[in-house]
C-alpha positions in Angstrom: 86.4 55.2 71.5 87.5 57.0 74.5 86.4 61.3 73.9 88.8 63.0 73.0 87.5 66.2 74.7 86.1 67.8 77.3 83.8 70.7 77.9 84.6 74.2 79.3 82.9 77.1 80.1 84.1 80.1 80.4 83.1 82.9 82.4 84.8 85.6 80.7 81.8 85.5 77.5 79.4 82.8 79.0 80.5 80.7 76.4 80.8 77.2 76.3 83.9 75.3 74.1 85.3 71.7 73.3 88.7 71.3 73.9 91.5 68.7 73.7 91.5 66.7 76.5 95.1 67.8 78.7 95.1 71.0 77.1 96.6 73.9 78.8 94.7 76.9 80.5 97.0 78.7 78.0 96.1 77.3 75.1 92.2 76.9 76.1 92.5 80.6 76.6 93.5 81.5 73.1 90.6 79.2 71.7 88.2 81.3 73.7 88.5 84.5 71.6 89.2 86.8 74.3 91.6 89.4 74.3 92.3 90.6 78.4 94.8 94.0 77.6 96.9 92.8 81.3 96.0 88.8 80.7 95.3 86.3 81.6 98.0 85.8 84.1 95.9 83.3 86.1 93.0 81.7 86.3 89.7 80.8 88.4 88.9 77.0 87.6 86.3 75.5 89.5 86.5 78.6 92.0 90.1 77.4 92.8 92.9 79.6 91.7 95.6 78.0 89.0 98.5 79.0 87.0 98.5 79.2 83.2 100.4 76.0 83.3 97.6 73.6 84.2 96.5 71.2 82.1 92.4 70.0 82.3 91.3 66.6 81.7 87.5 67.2 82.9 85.1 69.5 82.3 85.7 72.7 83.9 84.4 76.2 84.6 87.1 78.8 84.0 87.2 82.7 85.1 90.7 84.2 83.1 92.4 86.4 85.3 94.4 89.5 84.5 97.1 91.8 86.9 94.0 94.1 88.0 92.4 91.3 89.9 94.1 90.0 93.7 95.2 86.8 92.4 96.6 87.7 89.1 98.5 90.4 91.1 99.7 88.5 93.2 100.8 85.3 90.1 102.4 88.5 88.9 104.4 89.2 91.9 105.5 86.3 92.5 107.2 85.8 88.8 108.8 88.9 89.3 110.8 87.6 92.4 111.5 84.7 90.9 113.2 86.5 88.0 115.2 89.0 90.7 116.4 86.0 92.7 117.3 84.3 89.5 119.2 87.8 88.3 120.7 88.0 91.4 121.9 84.6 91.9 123.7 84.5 88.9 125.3 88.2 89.2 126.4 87.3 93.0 126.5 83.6 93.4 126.7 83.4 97.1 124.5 86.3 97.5 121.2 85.5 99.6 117.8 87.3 99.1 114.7 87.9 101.0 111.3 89.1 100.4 111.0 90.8 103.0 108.2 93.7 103.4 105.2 95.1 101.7 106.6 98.9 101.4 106.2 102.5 99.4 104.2 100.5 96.7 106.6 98.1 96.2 108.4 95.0 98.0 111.4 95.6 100.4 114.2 93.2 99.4 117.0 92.2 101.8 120.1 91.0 100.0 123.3 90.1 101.5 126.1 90.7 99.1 128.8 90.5 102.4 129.1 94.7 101.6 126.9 97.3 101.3 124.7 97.5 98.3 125.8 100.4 95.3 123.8 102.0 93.2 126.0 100.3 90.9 124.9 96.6 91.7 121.5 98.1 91.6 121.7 98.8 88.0 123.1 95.4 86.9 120.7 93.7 88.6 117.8 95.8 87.6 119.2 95.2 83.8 119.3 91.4 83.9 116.3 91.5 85.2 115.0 93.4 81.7 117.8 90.8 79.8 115.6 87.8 81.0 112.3 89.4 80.9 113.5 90.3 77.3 114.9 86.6 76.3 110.9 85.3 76.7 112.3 82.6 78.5 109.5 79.5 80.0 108.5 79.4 83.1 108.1 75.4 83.4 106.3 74.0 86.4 107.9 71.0 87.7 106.3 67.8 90.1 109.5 65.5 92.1 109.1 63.9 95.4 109.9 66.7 98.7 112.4 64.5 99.5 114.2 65.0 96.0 113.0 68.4 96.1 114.8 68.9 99.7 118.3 67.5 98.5 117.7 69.9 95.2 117.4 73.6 98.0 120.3 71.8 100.1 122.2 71.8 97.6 121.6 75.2 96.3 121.8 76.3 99.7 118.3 77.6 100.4 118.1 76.8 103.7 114.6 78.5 104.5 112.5 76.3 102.1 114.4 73.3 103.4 113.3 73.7 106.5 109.7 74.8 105.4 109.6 71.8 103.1 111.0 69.4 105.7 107.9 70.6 108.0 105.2 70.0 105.2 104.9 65.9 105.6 104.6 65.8 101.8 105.1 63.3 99.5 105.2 65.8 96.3 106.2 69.2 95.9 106.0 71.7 93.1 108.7 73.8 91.9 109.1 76.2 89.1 112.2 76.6 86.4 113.5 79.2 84.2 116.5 78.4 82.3 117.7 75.7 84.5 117.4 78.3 88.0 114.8 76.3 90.2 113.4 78.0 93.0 109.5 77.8 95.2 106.6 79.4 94.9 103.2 78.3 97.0 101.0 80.0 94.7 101.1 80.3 90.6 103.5 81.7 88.0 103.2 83.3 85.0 104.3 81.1 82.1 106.9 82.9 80.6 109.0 85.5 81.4 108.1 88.2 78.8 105.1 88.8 80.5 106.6 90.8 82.8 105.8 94.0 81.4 106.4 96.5 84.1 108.5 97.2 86.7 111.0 99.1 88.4 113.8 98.5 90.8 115.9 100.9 93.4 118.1 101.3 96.2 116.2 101.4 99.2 117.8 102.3 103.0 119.9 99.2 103.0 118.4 97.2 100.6 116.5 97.3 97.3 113.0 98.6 96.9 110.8 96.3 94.3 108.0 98.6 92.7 105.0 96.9 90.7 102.1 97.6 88.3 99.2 99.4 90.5 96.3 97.0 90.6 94.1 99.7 89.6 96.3 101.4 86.8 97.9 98.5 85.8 100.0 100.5 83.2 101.9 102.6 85.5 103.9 101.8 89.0 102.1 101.8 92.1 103.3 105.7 93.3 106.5 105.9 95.2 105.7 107.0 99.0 108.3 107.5 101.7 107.1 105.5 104.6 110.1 106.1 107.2 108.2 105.4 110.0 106.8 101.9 108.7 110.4 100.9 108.0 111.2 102.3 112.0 108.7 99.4 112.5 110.3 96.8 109.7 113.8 96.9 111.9 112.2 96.9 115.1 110.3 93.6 113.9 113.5 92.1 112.6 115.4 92.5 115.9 112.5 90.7 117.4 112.9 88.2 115.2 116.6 88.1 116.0 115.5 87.7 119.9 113.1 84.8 119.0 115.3 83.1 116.4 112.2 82.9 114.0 112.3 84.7 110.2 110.3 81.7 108.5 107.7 79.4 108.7 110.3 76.4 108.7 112.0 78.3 111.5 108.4 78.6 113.6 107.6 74.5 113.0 110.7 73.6 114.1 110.5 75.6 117.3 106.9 74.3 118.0 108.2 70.5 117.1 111.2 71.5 119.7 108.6 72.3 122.8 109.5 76.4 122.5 105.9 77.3 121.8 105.6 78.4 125.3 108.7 80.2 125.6 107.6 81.8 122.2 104.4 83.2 123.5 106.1 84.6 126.5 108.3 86.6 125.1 107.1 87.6 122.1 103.8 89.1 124.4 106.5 90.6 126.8 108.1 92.2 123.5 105.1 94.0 122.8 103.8 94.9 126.1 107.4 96.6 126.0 106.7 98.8 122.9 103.2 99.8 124.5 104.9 100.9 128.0 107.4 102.6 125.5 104.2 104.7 123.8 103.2 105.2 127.6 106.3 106.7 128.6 106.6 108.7 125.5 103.3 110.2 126.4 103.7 111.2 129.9 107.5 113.3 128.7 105.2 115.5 126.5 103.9 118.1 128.7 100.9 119.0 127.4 99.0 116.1 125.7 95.1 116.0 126.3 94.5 113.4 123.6 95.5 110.2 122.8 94.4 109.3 119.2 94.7 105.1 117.8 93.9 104.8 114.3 94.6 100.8 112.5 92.5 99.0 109.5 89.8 96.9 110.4 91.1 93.8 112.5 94.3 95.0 113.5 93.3 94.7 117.4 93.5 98.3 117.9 90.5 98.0 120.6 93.3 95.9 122.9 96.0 98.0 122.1 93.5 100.9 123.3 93.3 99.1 126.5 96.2 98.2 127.2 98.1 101.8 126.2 95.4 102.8 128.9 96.5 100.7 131.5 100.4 102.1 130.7 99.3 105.4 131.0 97.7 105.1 134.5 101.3 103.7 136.0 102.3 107.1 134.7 100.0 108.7 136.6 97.9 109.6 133.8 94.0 108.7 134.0 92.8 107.7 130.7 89.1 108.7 129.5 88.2 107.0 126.6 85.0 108.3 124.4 83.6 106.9 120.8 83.8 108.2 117.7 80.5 107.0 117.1 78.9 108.9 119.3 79.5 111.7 116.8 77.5 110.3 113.3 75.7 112.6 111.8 71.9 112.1 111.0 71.5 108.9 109.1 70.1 111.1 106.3 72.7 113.2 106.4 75.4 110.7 105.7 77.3 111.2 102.5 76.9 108.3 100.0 79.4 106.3 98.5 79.2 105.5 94.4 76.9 103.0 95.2 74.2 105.1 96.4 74.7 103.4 99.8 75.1 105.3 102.9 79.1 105.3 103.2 79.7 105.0 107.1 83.1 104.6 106.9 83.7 108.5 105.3 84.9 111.2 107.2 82.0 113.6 106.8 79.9 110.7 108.6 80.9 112.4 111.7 80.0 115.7 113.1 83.3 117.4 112.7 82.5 120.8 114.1 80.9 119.6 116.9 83.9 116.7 117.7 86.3 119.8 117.9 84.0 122.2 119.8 83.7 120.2 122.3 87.3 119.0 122.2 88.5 122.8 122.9 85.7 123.1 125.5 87.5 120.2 127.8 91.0 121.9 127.0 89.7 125.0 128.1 88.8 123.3 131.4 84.9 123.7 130.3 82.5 120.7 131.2 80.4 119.5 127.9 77.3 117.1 127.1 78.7 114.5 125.0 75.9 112.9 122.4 74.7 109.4 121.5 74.1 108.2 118.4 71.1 106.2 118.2 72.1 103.5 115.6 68.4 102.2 115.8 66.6 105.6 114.5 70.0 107.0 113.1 70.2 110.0 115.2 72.2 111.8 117.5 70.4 112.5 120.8 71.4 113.9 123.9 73.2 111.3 126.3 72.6 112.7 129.6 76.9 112.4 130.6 78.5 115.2 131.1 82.8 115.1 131.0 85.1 117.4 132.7 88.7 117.1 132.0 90.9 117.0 134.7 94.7 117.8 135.0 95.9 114.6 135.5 94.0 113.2 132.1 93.9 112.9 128.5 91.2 112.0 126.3 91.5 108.5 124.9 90.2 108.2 120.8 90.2 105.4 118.7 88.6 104.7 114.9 89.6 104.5 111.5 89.8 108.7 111.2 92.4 109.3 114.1 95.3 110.0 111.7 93.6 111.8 109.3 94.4 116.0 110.1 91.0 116.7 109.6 89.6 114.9 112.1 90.8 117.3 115.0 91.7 120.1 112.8 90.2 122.8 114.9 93.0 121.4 118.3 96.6 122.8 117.8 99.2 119.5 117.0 101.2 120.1 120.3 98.2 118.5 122.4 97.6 115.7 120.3 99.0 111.9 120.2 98.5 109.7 117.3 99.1 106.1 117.1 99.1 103.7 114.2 98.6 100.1 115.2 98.3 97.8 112.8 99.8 94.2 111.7 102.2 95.7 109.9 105.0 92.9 109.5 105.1 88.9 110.1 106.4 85.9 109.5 107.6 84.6 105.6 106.8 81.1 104.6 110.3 81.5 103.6 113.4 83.9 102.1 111.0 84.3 98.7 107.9 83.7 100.1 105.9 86.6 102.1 102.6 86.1 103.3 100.7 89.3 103.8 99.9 90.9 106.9 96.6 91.3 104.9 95.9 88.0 105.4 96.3 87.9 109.2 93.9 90.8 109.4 91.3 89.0 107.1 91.9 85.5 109.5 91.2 87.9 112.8 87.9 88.8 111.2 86.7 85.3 110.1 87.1 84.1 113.5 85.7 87.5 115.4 82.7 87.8 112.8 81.7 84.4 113.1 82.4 84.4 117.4 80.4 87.4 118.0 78.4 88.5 114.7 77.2 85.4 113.7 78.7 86.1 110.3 79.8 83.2 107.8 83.5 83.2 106.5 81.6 83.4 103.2 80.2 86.7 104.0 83.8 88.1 105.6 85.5 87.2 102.3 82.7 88.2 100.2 82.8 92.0 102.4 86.6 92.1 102.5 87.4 94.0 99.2 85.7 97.0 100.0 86.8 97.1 104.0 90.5 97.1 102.3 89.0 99.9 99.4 87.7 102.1 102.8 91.1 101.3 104.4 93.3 102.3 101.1 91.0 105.9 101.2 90.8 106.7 105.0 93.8 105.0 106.4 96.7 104.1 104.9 97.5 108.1 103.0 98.0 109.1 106.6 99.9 106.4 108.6 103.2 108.2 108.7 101.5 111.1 110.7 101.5 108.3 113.4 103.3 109.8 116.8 104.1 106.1 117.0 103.6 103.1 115.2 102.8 99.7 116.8 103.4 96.5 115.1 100.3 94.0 116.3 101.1 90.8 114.5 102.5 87.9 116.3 104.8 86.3 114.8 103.3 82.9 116.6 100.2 84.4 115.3 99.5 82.0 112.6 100.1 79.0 114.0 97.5 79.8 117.0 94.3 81.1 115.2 95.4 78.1 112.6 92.9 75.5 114.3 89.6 78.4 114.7 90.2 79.5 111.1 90.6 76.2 109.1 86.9 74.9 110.5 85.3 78.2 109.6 87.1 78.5 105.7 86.2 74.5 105.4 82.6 75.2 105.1 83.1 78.1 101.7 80.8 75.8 99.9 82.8 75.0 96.7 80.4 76.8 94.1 80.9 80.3 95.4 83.1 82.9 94.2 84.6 82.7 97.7 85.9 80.0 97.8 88.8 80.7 95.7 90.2 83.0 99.0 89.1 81.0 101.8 91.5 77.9 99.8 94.6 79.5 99.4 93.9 80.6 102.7 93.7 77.0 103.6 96.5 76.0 101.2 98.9 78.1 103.0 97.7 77.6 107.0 98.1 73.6 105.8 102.3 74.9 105.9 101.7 75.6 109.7 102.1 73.7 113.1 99.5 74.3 115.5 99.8 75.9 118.7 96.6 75.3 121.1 95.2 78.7 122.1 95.3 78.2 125.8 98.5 78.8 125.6 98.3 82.5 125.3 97.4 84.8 127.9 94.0 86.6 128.5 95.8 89.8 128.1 97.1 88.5 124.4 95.7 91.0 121.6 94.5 87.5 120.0 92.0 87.5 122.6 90.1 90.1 121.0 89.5 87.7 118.0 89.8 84.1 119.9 87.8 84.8 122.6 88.7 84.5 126.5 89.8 88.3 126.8 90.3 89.3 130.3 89.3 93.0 129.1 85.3 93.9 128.3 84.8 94.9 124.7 
């Protein structure tokens, strides 16, 4: 006689349990005893992430998830935008609704109602939001054929996944339902609706403004910040999309299937050399700048756009001079610690403050200085030998992690300073409800630029990558809106060309590593993507930096 089930263990106790064979993640999860307060939304099986809907038939090991972790954030999420585009679709039938940016803590929504959005339609949408949270209704996970699932989005007019699933080469796709309102989701779902248990929704500029559960208070919202600036960027990025005719994935295959790659490239690296002459120009109108400050998160090619800014400021007549923050570590011994008990390089105090703006006012003033050298083999800073005199005709050149932060240069009034955010700040969607975050274009840049030129494993990136983004969220992000200027450094090609270095490099995540959860739904969702070869882009591109063939030195 056949068994009739199957083994699990669970990571959550250490515990191992018999189940019924086809049994639910759901309903192994209340056999296991546990009791996660924001949980389980999701789930780490075999290292792969899955919603609470799959059924197991072998023997499995299983991590429960809850809304603190990445994953089950982001299962959460997505649930919650399929209950606003189900609220909305039935308030405002021929409405249409995008997910559109990552903004203030929450999600900027685009809806087209055909009038300006009220405060009013706000309100009723925000309550039949609550009315199906409320009604506990299921969240059913479906299987048909993509060509059945294709007719089903024609017909409901969802253009964007049409063309996303019509690029995919499929046989099956997956789709979720609630109450008979079927919409996609690449990633999992929560299983019901009632586990929404927190959120908030408001008018935003033109739009609606989606606020969450913070990961790390997962009781309260994520804290509502005014980011003006980063929206500036957000409607700059959508009237390049406008020039390109690209908003989604589907949009992007279609082009590449069409021959436009080229074309694409070309103008979309002529778009932002644009915005960097733009910065240029801005520079050289205010009298009296001596210092030119780029800040951006790790991997957001700020090093290029550094280089290039430069070369925009000499056909200004401005000659820039670019020194390193490095140079200015303290003492290795010296450096404050992080809760660890590790030496925490990425905080502020790891840099000579007092002397950084002493000897800033000294080239002001017209004064000729001794700039120091860290010496990162005995951790000290030693006497370099170079001596700098700023001329008339030139500014100081900065970049790091600490060029927005106030304290940095607190000592050099404001009126002499420029600051710069570049970043990836905005991208492509996979479609209308589907964002991919710029996150995750940063995190693909550093796969392919630690593995080119540090010999590092995608293993070790991924492993790494949560606290580079808990240094960012600390040093970086609180003061982006100081930014003089922001520059958006994503390419909305981007994908589809670091696509074929990336997917080699995540393929070898051995399967029994806690990685390899990251580096397959990064796979999962580069698999949506044509490929665009590489030497199609120009040795100027801020790719190069991570892809290699840069015709700057770094």
């Amino acid at each position: 006689m056949a068994d009739l089930t199957k083994q699990i263990f669970c990571k959550n106790n250490g515990k191992t349990l018999q189940v019924p064979v086809g049994s639910t993640l759901e309903e192994i999860y209340n056999l296991t005893g546990l009791e996660l307060k924001y949980g389980p939304v999701s789930a780490h099986v075999n290292n792969k992430v899955e919603g609470m809907h799959m059924r197991v038939y072998r023997q499995k090991e299983i991590e429960f998830l809850d809304v603190s972790s990445s994953s089950g954030h982001r299962t959460y999420t997505r649930t919650l935008f399929f209950i606003l585009c189900k609220a909305v679709h039935e308030l405002y039938p021929s409405a249409t609704v995008a997910i559109d940016i990552p903004v203030s803590n929450g999600y900027y929504v685009d809806i087209s109602l055909g009038r300006p959005i009220t405060t009013d339609d706000v309100s009723r949408i925000r309550g039949r939001m609550q009315e199906i949270v409320t009604a506990a209704l299921p969240v059913h996970h479906r299987e048909t054929t993509t060509e059945e699932a294709i007719q089903m989005f024609t017909e409901l007019g969802e253009q964007s996944k049409v063309k996303l699933l019509k690029s995919t080469g499929r046989l099956y796709t997956t789709y979720y339902d609630i109450d008979g309102y079927k919409d996609y989701y690449y990633g999992s779902l929560l299983t019901n609706t009632s586990q929404i248990y927190l959120f908030e929704l408001e008018k935003y500029y033109d739009g609606l403004l989606l606020r969450l559960p913070s990961r790390e208070r997962p009781d309260e919202l994520g804290e509502l910040i005014r980011q003006d600036k980063m929206f500036g960027i957000f409607k700059e990025h959508h009237q390049w999309q406008s020039i390109l005719g690209l908003r989604t994935v589907g949009d992007l295959n279609g082009a590449i299937d069409r021959g436009y790659s080229s074309t694409l490239i070309q103008v979309s690296e002529a778009l932002q050399e644009k915005k960097i002459a733009k910065i240029a120009d801005e520079i050289a109108q205010r009298k009296g700048i001596r210092l030119v400050l780029i800040a951006g998160p790790s991997s957001s090619g700020k090093t290029t756009t550094c280089k290039r800014l430069s070369i925009q400021l000499l056909t200004n007549g401005i000659k820039p001079i670019g020194i390193s923050l490095d140079d200015y570590f303290i003492d290795r011994e010296k450096t404050p610690l992080d809760e660890k008990g590790d030496y925490d390089f990425e905080h502020l105090h790891a840099l000579n403050l007092p002397l950084l703006n002493e000897q800033l006012t000294a080239l002001f003033r017209g004064d000729e200085v001794e700039l120091p050298r860290y010496d990162f083999q005995t951790g000290k800073s030693v006497k370099s030998g170079k001596s700098l005199r700023l001329h008339d005709d030139e500014v100081l050149v900065v970049e790091g992690i600490h060029a927005l932060n106030p304290e940095l240069t607190s000592q050099i009034p404001n009126e002499q300073i420029f600051r710069v955010y570049a970043s990836a700040l905005t991208t492509i969607l996979l479609d209308n409800h589907n964002y991919i975050p710029t996150t995750d274009n940063r995190l693909l840049r550093r796969i392919i630029r630690d593995h080119k030129y540090r010999g590092v494993s995608a293993r070790e990136t991924i492993r790494r990558w949560p606290s580079v983004r808990a240094g960012e969220n600390r040093w970086i992000f609180p003061f982006q809106e100081n930014a003089d200027a922001m520059f958006n450094t994503a390419m909305l090609f981007e994908l589809a060309v670091i696509k074929s270095q990336a997917e080699p490099l995540l393929e070898q995540v051995p399967e029994n590593c806690p990685e390899y959860a990251e580096a397959y739904r990064l796979r999962k969702f580069l698999h949506y993507i044509r490929p665009i070869p590489e030497t199609q882009i120009p040795p100027t591109s801020l790719l190069r930096e991570f892809l290699g063939g840069s015709s700057f030195e770094y």
